[in-house]
N, C-alpha and C positions, 0 to 999 in steps of 0.2 A: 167496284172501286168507287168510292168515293171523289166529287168532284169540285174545284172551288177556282171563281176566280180572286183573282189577287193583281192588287196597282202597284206602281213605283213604290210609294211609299213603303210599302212590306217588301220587297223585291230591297230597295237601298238598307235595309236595316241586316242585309244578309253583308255588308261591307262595310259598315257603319256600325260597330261594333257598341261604340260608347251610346248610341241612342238607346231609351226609353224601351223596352219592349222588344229587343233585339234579340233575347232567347226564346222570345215567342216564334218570332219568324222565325229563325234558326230549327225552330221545329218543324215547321210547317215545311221546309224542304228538305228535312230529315225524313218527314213524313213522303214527300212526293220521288226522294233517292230508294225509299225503300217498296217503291210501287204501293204504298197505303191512299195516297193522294196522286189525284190529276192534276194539275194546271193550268189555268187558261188565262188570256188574256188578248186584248185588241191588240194588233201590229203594234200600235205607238208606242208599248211596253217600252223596245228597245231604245227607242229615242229617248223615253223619259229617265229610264237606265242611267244610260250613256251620259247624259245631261246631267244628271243628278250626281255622277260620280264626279265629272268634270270642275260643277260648282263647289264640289266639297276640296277636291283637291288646289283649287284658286283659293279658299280660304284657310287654307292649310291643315285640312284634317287627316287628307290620305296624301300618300306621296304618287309622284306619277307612273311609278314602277306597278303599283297597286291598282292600280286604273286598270292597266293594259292586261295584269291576271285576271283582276275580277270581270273586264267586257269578255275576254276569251273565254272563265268559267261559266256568265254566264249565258252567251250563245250555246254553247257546248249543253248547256242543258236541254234545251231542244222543248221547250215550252210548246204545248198547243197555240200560236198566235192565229190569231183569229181579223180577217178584214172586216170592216164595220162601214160600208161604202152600204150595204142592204139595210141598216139599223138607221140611217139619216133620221126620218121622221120619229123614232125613240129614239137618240139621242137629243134631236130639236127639242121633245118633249120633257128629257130629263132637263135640259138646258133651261128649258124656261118655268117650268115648276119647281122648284129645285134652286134654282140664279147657280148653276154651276156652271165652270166650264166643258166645253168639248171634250175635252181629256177625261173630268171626272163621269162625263155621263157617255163615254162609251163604255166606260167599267161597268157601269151600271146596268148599260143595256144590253151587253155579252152575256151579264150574268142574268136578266131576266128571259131571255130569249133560249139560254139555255137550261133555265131553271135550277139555278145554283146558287150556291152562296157568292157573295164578293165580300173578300177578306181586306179589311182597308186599315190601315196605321193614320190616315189624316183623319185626324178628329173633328176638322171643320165637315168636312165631306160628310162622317158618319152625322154629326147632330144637323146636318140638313135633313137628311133623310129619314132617322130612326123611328120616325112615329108613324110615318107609313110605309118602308121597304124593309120590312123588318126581317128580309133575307141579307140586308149588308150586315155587316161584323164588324166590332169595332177590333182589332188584333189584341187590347189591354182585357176582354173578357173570354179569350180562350185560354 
């Protein structure tokens, strides 16, 4: 089976309908419902989730009924999360070569440690990295 990690940003566009590249994701966990795809991700997934759905709903994109389906469906998914407390010094690494945050470079370093792709929708994130991690993915070229 095939294995990939994947951030927030692909994860919110499964709830986020009107974004950009939303039937991509939409695949991608059509792909991972029908056991074709793994997926992985560091712990903070869930915060960034959760966050993410929060701030859309304060700007009134989703209602808050919609919040509380989409956190439930997606715990219910049961995602590989992965701790990244062993990954400090690559994440330090991605942090500072890279100028990203903590968040983007434990994506980074789950997927290098485990030799995977990392599927990403934040296009700042991918054109940091593209010219030399050329296992991240931008989600608009699958």
């Amino acid at each position: 089976m095939k294995r990939a990690v994947i951030d927030a940003s692909v994860v919110l566009k499964w709830y986020l309908s009107d974004e950009k590249h939303s039937q991509k994701a939409v695949s991608l966990l059509d792909k991972y419902m029908s056991n074709e795809l793994e997926l992985l991700a560091p712990s903070l997934l869930e915060y960034e989730v959760i966050n993410g759905l929060i701030i859309a709903q304060k700007i009134g994109r989703i209602k808050e009924e919609t919040i509380l389906t989409a956190i439930e469906g997606f715990i219910d998914l049961e995602f590989e999360l992965k701790n990244i407390s062993h990954l400090s010094p690559s994440v330090l690494h991605y942090c500072e070569v890279y100028n990203r945050s903590t968040y983007d470079a434990s994506y980074i370093a789950i997927a290098g440690e485990e030799g995977v792709p990392l599927i990403t929708a934040d296009k700042e994130l991918f054109n940091a990295v593209k010219k030399d991690l050329k296992w991240v993915r931008w989600i608009g070229d699958m």
